[in-house]
C-alpha positions in Angstrom: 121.9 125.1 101.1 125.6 125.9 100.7 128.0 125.0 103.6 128.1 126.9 106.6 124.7 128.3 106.1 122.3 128.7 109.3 120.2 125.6 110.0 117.3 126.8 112.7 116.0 124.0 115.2 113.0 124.9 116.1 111.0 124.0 119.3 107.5 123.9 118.6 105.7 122.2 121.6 105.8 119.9 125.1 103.0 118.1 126.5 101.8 114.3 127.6 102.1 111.6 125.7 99.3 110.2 125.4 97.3 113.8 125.3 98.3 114.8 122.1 96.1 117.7 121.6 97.6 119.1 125.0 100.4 120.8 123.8 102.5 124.1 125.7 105.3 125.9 124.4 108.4 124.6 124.8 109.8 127.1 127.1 106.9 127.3 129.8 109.2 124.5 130.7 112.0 126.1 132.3 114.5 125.2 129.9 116.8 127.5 129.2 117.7 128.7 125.5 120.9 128.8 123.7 123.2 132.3 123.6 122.6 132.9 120.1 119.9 135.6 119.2 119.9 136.8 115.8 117.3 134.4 113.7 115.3 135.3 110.7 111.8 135.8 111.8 109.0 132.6 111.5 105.9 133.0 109.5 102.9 130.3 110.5 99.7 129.5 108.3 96.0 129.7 108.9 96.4 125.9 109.6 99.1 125.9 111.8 97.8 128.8 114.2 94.5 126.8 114.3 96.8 123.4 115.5 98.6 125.1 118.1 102.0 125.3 115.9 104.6 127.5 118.4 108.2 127.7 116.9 110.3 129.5 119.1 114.3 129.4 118.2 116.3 127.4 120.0 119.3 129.2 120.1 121.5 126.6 119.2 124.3 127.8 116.3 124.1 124.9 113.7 125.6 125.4 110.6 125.5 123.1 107.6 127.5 119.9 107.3 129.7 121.8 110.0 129.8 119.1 112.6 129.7 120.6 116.9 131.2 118.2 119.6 129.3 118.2 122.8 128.9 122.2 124.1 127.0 123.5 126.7 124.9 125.7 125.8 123.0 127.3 129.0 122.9 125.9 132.4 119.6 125.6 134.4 119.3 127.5 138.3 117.6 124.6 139.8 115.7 126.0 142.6 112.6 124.6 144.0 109.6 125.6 141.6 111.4 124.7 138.7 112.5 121.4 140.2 108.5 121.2 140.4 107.7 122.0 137.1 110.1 119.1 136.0 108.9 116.8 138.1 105.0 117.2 136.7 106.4 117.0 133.8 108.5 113.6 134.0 105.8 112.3 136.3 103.0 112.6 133.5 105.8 111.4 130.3 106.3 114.8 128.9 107.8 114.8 125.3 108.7 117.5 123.0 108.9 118.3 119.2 111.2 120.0 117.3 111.6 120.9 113.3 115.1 121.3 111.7 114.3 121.9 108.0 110.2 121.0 108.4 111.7 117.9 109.3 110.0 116.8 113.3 112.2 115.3 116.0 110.7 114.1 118.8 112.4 113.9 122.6 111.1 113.1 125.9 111.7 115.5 128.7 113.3 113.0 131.9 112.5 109.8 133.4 111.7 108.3 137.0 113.6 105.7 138.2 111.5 102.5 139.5 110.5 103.2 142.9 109.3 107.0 141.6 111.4 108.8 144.4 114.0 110.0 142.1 113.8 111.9 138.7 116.1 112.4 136.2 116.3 115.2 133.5 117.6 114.2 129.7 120.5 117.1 129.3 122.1 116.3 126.2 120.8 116.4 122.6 122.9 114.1 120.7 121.9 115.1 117.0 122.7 113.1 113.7 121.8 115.1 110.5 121.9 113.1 107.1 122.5 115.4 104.3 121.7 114.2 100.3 123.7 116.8 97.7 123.3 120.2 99.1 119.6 119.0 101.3 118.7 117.7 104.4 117.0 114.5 104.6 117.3 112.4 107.7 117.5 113.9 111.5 117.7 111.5 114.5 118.4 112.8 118.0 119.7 111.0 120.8 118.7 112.0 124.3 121.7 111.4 127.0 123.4 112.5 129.9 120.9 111.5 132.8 120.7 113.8 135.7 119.0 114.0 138.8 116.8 116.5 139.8 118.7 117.9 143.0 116.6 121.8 144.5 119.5 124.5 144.1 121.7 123.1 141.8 123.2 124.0 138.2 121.7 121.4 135.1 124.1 122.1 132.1 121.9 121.4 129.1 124.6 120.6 126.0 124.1 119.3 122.4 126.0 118.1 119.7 125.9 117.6 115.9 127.0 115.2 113.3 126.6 115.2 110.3 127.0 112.3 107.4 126.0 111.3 103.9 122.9 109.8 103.2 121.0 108.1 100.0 117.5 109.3 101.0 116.2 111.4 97.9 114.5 114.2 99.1 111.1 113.8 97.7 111.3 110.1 100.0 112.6 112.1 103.0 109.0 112.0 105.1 108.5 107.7 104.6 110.7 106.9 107.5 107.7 108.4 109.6 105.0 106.9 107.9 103.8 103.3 109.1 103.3 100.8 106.3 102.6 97.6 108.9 100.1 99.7 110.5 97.8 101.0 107.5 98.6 98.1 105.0 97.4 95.8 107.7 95.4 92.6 106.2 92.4 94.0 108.0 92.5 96.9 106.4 92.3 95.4 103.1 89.7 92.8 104.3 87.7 95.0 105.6 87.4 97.2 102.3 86.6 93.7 100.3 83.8 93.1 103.4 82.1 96.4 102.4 82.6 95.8 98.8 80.5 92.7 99.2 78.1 94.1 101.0 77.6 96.8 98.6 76.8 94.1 95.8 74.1 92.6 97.9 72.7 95.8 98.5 72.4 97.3 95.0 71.1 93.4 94.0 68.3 93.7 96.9 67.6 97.5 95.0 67.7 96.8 91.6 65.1 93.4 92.7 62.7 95.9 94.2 62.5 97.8 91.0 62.3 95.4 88.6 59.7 93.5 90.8 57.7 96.7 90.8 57.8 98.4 87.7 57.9 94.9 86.0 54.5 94.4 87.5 52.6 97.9 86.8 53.6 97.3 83.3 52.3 94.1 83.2 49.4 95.5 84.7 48.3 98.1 82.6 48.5 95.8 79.0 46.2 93.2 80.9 44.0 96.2 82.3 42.2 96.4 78.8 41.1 93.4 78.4 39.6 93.2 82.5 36.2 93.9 83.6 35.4 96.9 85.5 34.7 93.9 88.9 37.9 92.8 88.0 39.8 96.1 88.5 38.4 96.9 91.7 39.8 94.2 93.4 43.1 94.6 91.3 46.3 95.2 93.3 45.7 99.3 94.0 47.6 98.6 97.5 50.8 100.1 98.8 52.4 102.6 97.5 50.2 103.4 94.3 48.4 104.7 97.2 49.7 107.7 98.0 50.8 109.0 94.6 48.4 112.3 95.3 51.0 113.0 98.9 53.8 111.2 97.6 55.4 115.2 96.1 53.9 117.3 99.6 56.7 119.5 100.8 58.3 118.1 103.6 57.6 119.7 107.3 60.1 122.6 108.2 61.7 123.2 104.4 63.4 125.6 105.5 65.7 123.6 108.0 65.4 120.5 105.4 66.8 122.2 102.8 69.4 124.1 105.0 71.1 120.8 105.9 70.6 118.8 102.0 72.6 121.8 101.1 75.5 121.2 103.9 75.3 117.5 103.4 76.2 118.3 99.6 78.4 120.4 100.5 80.4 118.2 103.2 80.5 115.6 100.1 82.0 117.7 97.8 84.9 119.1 100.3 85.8 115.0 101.2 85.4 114.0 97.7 88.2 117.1 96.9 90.3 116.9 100.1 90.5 113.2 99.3 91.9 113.7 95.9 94.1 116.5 96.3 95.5 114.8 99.3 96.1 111.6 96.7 98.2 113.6 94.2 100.4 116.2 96.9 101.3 114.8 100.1 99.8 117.0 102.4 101.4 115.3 105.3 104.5 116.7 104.8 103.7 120.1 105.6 102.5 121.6 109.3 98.8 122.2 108.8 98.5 122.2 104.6 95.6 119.6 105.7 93.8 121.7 107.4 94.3 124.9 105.5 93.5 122.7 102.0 90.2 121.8 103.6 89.3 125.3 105.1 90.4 126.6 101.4 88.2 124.1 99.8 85.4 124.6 101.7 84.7 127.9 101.4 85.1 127.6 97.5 82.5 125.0 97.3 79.9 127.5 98.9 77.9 127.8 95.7 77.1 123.9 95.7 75.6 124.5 99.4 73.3 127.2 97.6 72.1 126.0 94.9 71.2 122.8 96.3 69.5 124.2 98.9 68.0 127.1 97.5 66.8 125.1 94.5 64.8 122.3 97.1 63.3 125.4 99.1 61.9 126.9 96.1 61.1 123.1 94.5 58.9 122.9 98.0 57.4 126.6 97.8 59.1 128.6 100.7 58.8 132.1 100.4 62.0 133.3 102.8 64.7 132.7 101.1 66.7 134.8 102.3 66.8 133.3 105.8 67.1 129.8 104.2 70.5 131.0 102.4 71.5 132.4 105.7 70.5 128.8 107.6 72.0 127.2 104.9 75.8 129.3 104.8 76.4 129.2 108.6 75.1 125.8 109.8 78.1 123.8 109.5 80.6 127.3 110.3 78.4 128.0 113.4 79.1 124.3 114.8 82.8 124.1 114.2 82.7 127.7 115.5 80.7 127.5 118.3 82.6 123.9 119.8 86.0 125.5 119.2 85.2 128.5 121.0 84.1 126.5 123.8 87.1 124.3 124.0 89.3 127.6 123.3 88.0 128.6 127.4 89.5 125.5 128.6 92.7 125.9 126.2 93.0 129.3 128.0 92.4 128.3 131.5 95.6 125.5 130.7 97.7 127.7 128.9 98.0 125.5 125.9 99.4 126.2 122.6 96.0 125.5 121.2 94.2 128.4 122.4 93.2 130.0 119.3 95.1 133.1 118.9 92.4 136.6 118.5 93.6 137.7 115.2 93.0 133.7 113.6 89.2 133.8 115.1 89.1 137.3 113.1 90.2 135.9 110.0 88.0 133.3 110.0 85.2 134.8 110.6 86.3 136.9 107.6 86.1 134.0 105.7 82.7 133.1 106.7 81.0 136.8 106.0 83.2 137.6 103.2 83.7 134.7 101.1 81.4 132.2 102.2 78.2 134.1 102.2 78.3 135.8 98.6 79.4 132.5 96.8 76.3 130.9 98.7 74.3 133.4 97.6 75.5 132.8 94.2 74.3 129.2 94.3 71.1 129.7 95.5 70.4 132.4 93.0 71.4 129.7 90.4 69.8 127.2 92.3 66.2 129.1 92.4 66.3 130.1 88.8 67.7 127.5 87.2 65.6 124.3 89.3 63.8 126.0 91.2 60.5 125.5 89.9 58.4 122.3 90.7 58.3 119.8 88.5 56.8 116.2 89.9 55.4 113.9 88.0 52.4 113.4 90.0 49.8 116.2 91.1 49.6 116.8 94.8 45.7 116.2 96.0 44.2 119.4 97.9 43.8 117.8 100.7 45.9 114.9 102.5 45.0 111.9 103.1 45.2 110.5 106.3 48.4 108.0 107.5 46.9 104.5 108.1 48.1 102.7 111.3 50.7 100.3 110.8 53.1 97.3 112.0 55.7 98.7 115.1 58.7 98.4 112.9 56.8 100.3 110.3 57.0 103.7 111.9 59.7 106.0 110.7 61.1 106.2 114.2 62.5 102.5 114.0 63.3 102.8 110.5 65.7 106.0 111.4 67.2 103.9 113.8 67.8 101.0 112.2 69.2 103.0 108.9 72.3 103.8 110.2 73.6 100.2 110.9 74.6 99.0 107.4 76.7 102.5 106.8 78.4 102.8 109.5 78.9 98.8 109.6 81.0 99.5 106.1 82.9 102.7 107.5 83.7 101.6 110.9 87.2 99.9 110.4 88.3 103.2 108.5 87.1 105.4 111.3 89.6 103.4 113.8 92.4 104.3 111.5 91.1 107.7 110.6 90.8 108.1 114.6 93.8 106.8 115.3 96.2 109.3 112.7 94.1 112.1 114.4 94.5 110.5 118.0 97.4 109.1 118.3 100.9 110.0 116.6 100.3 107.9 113.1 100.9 110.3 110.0 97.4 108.9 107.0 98.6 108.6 104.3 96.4 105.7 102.3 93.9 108.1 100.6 93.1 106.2 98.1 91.2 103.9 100.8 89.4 106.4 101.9 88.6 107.3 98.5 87.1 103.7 98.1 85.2 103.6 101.4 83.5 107.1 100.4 82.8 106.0 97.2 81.0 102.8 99.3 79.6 104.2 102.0 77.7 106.3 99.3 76.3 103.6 97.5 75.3 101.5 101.0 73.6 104.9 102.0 71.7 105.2 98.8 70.8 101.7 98.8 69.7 101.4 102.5 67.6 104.2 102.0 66.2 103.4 99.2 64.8 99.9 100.4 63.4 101.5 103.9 61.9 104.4 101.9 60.4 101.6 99.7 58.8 100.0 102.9 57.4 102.9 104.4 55.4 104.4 100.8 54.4 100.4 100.5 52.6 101.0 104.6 50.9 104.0 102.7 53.1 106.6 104.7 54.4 109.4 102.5 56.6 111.0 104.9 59.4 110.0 103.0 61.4 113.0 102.9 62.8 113.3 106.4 62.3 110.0 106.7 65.4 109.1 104.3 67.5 112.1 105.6 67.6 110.9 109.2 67.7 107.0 108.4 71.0 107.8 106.5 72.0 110.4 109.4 71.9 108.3 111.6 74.9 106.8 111.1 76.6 109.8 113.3 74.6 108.0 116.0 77.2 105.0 115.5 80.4 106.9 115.0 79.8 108.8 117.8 78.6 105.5 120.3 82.0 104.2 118.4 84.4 107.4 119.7 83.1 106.5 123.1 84.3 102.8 122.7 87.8 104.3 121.0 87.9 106.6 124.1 87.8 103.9 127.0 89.7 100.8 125.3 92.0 102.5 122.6 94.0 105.3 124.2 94.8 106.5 127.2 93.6 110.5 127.7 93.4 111.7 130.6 92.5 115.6 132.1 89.7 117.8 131.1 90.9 119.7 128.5 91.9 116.6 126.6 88.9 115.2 127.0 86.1 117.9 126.5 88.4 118.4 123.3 87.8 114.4 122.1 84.5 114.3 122.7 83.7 118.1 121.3 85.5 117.7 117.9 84.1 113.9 117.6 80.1 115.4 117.7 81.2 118.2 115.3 83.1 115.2 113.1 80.0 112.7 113.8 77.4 115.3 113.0 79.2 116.9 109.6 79.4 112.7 108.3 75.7 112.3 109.4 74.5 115.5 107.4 76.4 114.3 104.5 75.4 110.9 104.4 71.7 112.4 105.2 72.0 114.4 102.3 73.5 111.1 99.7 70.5 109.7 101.2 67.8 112.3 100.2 69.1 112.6 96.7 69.4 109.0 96.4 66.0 108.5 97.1 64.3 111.3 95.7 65.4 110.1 92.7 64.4 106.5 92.9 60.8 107.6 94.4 60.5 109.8 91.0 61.1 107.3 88.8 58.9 104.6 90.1 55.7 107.2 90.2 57.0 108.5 86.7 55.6 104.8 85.4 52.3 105.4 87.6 49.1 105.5 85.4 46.8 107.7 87.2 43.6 108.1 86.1 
């Protein structure tokens, strides 16, 4: 920018501290705004409408490397409702944000003294403004002038601005805000070499199983020539040999099953994207790019929602395809949907800056009917004609044959339950620092350890459910399929038990809008990672369980 050109300082929002979804506009404070009115006009972003971005101009006339001793710039009539309004908001640690140059400032509104009688309004905004060639790259503000809240008196609110040199490049301008201690912390790496062990032992414990089994059929059928028919009767035709006439039955309810394999591969390939994308561009430097990038990416991945789940459907015979693409397009859509509607009611009845504006919901529903919908039905055409058509290795008997009874911790019940433990066991350290950039007022920016503990939670999921899917064919139970989804999905079971524990002991929300909107968005964020990992699960399995009956001599 060239010297004396406008600098805007926006206001964006006010709210709690420690609610940081709770945000209002700046001015349903009753803070007054600066005399000068012309601005050029503010654009916001899919993403930033959906956070609850609200500039509004400050009215403070800043000019570039033009430095402004202290000025008042309005004066507040203090009568008694306004007085109020302070008070709340000093009483409950009000702060505010602010953007010069996409650059945020934070300020807290007043302060209590120690006994809590009197309370004390911040009236001057001391600003210091480091400039790098013709750029801004540093912003600090000072808050000063304390005074007291006195009914039906004047506050003059004043600022000032200086402005000096700094070495800052421009590209490094966001690190001062970023928290290296926090996210570099010797846990953190710890606890990624933890999970990396654990994902040794499991593929170990998988591979074993394997080569145990296959090592023995083929053993098996070169000494089977040279035994006696009494012989081979009492041979080892036990476990899950068994069932290789069920072991390829389509799994009860395709039609929902293949709905969510579809999402869950879906979900994967949107993390697996985000992750990256957010790995090469910082997206943290921008209001909302996250959340536009993954609303972007999302609905470009519908074709991999459709052709994985329209090519299962049709693998396991259904006929209404149609309503499985449907299912299939607006499961995940419908719950995001449906919780943020809900929350929006409460966002509404507070009058926060996060109720969803109309015209957003409009344009993403848009989204949903008009791009989602026809790539998904893209994939699933795809899907149906390209694997669509059934192709086990074993022949499904006419009729089935029934489920012997078996040990307690046998049944697929306790194995769902118990599958969960090992996954979320390796994710559970990232969640609390996932949780607490989303929470609390950390900016994430190590992606590439997310990228490591997707990459392990995948194999841990495979592996898990590859070793209880083993034990339940072995008890002659070929229920396998939802069996492996849900011992995987469960995981969301343990996040979500996890946000509770990250609720009570970790921050410190209070109010029911804050609240409903913790707990709302963890289910939708437990129950997206559940589907996803269900889904790694499935495939993992699925292709383990073909492989071993590939090798099955049936006679």
């Amino acid at each position: 920018m060239g010297r004396d050109e406008e600098v805007v300082l926006w206001m964006n929002t006010v709210g709690p501290y420690h609610n940081r979804q709770e945000t209002y506009k700046y001015f349903s404070l009753p803070f007054c705004v600066g005399s000068k009115k012309s601005i050029s006009h503010y654009h916001e972003t899919l993403g930033e409408a959906l956070q609850g971005v609200e500039l509004e101009f400050s009215g403070l006339d800043i000019k570039f490397k033009d430095d402004v001793m202290q000025t008042t710039y309005c004066e507040i009539d203090l009568d008694k409702g306004r007085r109020d309004a302070f008070v709340y908001a000093i009483k409950n640690h009000y702060w505010y944000q602010m953007y010069i140059d996409d650059l945020p400032i934070w300020g807290i509104v007043g302060e209590a003294d120690e006994n809590g009688e009197d309370y004390y309004l911040w009236t001057y905004k001391k600003l210091e403004i480091g400039y790098n060639g013709n750029r801004i790259v540093d912003v600090n503000l000072t808050s000063e002038g304390k005074v007291k809240l006195v009914p039906n008196t004047k506050i003059q609110m004043s600022y000032s601005v200086k402005w000096k040199k700094s070495d800052v490049k421009f590209e490094d301008r966001f690190d001062k805000y970023l928290d290296p201690s926090f996210f570099q912390h010797r846990i953190h790496w710890f606890s990624i070499f933890n999970s990396f062990m654990m994902v040794i032992f499991l593929v170990g414990l998988v591979s074993m199983i394997l080569m145990r089994t296959l090592r023995k059929d083929y053993a098996r059928y070169s000494k089977e020539e040279e035994m006696d028919d009494m012989d081979r009767d009492l041979g080892d035709e036990y476990g899950w040999k068994q069932v290789h006439g069920d072991v390829f039955r389509p799994s009860s309810h395709p039609l929902i099953f293949s709905s969510l394999i579809g999402s869950g591969c879906q979900i994967f390939a949107v993390s697996l994207i985000v992750i990256v994308v957010a790995m090469i561009e910082d997206l943290y430097t921008e209001r909302g790019s996250m959340l536009s990038t993954a609303i972007f990416v999302y609905a470009a991945t519908s074709p991999v929602n459709g052709y994985f789940g329209g090519s299962l459907y049709a693998r396991q015979g259904g006929r209404r395809w149609i309503k499985q693409m449907f299912i299939g397009a607006f499961l995940i859509p419908a719950m995001v949907c449906g919780t943020a509607f809900f929350i929006n009611f409460i966002a509404i009845y507070y009058h926060a800056s996060r109720a969803i504006p109309f015209g957003t919901m409009v344009a993403v529903c848009c989204i949903c009917f008009f791009v989602i919908l026809p790539l998904n039905l893209v994939g699933t055409i795809l899907g149906r004609n390209l694997s669509g058509q059934p192709n086990f290795p074993c022949r499904v008997n006419a009729v089935p044959r029934p489920i012997p009874e078996k040990k307690w911790f046998m049944e697929p019940a306790v194995i769902v339950c118990l599958g969960g433990i090992l996954p979320f066991g390796s994710i559970f350290i990232e969640m609390y620092f996932i949780f607490t950039s989303f929470w609390a007022y950390k900016i994430y920016y190590v992606y590439g350890f997310m990228m490591l503990v997707l990459v392990i939670l995948c194999i841990v999921t495979v592996c898990v459910t590859i070793v209880c899917t083993y034990f339940l064919l072995n008890a002659e139970d070929y229920r396998w399929q939802w069996t492996s989804f849900l011992s995987a999905a469960s995981t969301a079971i343990y996040v979500y038990m996890y946000s509770f524990y990250y609720y009570f002991f970790k921050t410190k929300m209070y109010g029911l809008f804050q609240t409903s909107f913790y707990f709302g968005y963890m289910a939708v964020f437990s129950t997206a990672l559940g589907i996803m990992c269900g889904a790694i699960g499935y495939m993992g399995t699925s292709a383990f369980v073909r492989k071993i009956y590939t090798n099955v001599k049936i006679d």
